[in-house]
C-alpha positions in Angstrom: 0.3 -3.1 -16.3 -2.1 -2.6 -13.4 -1.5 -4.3 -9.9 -4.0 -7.1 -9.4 -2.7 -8.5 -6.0 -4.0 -6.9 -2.8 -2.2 -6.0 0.2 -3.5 -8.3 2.9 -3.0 -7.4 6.3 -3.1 -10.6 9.1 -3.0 -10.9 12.7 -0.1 -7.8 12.3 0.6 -6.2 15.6 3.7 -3.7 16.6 4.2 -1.7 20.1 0.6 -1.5 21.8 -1.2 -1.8 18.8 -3.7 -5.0 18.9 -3.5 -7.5 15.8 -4.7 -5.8 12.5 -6.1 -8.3 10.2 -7.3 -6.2 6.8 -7.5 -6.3 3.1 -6.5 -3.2 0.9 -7.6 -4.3 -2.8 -5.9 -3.2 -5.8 -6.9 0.4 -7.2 -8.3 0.9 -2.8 -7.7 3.9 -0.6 -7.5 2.7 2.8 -6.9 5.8 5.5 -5.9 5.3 9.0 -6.6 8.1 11.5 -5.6 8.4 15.2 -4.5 10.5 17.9 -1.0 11.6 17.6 1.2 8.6 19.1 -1.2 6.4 18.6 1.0 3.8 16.3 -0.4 5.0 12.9 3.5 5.6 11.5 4.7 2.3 13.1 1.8 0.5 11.4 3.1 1.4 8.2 6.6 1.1 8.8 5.6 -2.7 10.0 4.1 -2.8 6.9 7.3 -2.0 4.8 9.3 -4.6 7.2 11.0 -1.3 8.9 10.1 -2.2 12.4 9.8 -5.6 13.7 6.9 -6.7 14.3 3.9 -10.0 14.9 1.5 -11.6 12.1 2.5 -11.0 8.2 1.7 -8.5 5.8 1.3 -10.1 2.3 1.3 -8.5 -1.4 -1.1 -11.1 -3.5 0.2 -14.7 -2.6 3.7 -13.2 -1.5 4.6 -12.8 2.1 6.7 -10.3 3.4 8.8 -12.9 5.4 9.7 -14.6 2.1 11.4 -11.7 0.3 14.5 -10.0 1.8 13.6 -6.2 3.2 15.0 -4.1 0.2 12.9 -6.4 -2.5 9.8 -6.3 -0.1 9.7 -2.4 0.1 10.5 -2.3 -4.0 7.1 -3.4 -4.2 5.6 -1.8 -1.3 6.7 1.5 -1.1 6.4 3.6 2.0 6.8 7.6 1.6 7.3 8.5 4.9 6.1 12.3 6.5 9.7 13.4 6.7 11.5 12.3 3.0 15.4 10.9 2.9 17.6 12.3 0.4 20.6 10.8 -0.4 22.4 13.0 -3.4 23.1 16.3 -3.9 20.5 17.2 -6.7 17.1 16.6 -7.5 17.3 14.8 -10.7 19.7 12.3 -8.9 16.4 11.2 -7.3 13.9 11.3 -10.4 15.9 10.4 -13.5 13.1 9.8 -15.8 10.6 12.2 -14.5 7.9 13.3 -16.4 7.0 16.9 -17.1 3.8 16.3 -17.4 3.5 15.3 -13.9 6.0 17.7 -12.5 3.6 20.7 -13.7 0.6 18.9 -12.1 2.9 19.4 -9.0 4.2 22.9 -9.4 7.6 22.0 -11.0 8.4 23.4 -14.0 11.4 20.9 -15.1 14.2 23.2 -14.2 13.4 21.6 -10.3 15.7 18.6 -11.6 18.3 20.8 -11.4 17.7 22.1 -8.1 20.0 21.2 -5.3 17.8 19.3 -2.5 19.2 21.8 0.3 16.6 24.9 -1.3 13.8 22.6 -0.8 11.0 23.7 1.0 9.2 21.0 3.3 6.4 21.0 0.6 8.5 20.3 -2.4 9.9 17.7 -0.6 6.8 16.1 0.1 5.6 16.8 -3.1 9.0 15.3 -5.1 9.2 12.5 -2.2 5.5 10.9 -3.6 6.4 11.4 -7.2 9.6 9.6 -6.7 8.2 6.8 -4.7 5.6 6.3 -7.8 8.2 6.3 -10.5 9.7 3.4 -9.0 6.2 1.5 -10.5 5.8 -0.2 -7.0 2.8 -2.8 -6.2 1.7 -1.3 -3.4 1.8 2.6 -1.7 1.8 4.0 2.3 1.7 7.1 2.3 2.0 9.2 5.9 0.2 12.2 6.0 1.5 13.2 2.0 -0.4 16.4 2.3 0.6 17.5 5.6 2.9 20.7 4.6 0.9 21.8 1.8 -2.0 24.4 0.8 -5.3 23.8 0.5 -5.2 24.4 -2.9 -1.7 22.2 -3.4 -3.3 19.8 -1.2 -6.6 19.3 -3.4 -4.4 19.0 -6.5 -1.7 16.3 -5.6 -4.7 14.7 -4.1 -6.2 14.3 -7.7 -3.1 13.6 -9.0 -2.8 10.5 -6.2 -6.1 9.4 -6.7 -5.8 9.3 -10.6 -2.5 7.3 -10.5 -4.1 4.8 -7.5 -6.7 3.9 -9.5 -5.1 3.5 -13.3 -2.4 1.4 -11.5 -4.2 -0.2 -9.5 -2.1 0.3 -6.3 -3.5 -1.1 -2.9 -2.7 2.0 -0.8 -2.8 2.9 3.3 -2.7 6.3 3.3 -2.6 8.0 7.3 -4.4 11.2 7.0 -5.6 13.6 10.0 -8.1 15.8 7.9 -11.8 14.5 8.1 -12.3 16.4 4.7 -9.6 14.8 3.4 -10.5 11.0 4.2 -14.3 12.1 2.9 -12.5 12.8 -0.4 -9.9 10.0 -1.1 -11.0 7.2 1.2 -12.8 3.8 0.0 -12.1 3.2 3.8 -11.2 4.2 6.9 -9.6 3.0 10.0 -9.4 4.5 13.7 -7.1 3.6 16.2 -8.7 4.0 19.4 -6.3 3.0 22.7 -4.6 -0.5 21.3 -7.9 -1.1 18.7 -8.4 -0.7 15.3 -11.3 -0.3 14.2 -13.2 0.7 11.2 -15.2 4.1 10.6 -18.8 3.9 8.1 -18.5 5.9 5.2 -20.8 7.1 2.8 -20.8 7.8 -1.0 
């Protein structure tokens, strides 16, 4: 079934980053630019209750502070720039992958067999994002998913992103550097500029 809660950002604030008050609406594309260091990682992490942090972050009418961290991040699922992997192989991480999706990605579905170790950064990131959306969360942050990819890998997952966003309805904050990029996915975007955040006018 398709998300219908939003992800409601209000009054959040972590290192020198002012209070963020935002809402992210199911089947949205929120993109958060910045100079490097600027607090766009720590935003999300604050998001997924990995980094303390003021003001509350709420999925629909549940608050983050009322559900313990591993139940919050179920639901909100954070794919970090630099993926953890925790087991030997592959399919330890995606046991009910779906070929369809891994050839969208590159894989053919001998990858499940693949030990993580021959992983290039760009599978990783690649198997990282179609891990996190297996898990059917509520709610997706996604840091830079694109970063160690191809152009032409990178207009692809894009598409591939964008088509499972909006079927599923995920409210998603998605850090992206790439003006071309944030042209392409974004139904918003946010810059942090010194401690503000503050929104950039788009056009369709």
């Amino acid at each position: 079934m398709p998300t219908t809660d939003a992800l409601r950002l209000e009054r959040l604030a972590i290192g020198e980053l002012a209070e963020v008050s935002l809402i992210v609406a199911p089947g949205e594309v929120h993109c958060l630019s910045g100079p490097s260091g600027s607090g766009k990682s720590r935003l999300l992490r604050a998001v997924a209750d990995l980094e303390p942090h003021d003001g509350e972050a709420w999925l629909g009418d549940v608050a983050q502070a009322s559900l313990p961290a591993h139940e919050w991040r179920a639901r909100v699922m954070l794919v970090p720039a630099e993926s953890h992997w925790w087991a030997d192989h592959v399919g330890e991480h995606l046991p009910q992958a779906d070929p369809a999706d891994l050839e969208v990605l590159g894989f053919t579905p001998e990858v499940l067999n693949w030990q993580v170790a021959r992983l290039s950064s760009g599978e990783k990131q690649r198997l990282a994002l179609l891990r996190a959306i297996s898990r059917e969360p509520s709610a997706l942050l996604l840091d830079e998913p694109t970063a160690n990819l191809d152009e032409a890998t990178t207009r692809r997952v894009e598409a591939w992103l964008n088509e499972r966003i909006r079927e599923r309805g995920w409210p998603t904050l998605w850090v992206a550097h790439d003006a071309a990029q944030i042209a392409r996915v974004a139904n918003h975007h946010w810059h942090i500029d010194g401690a503000e955040l503050s929104q950039v006018p788009t056009w369709t």
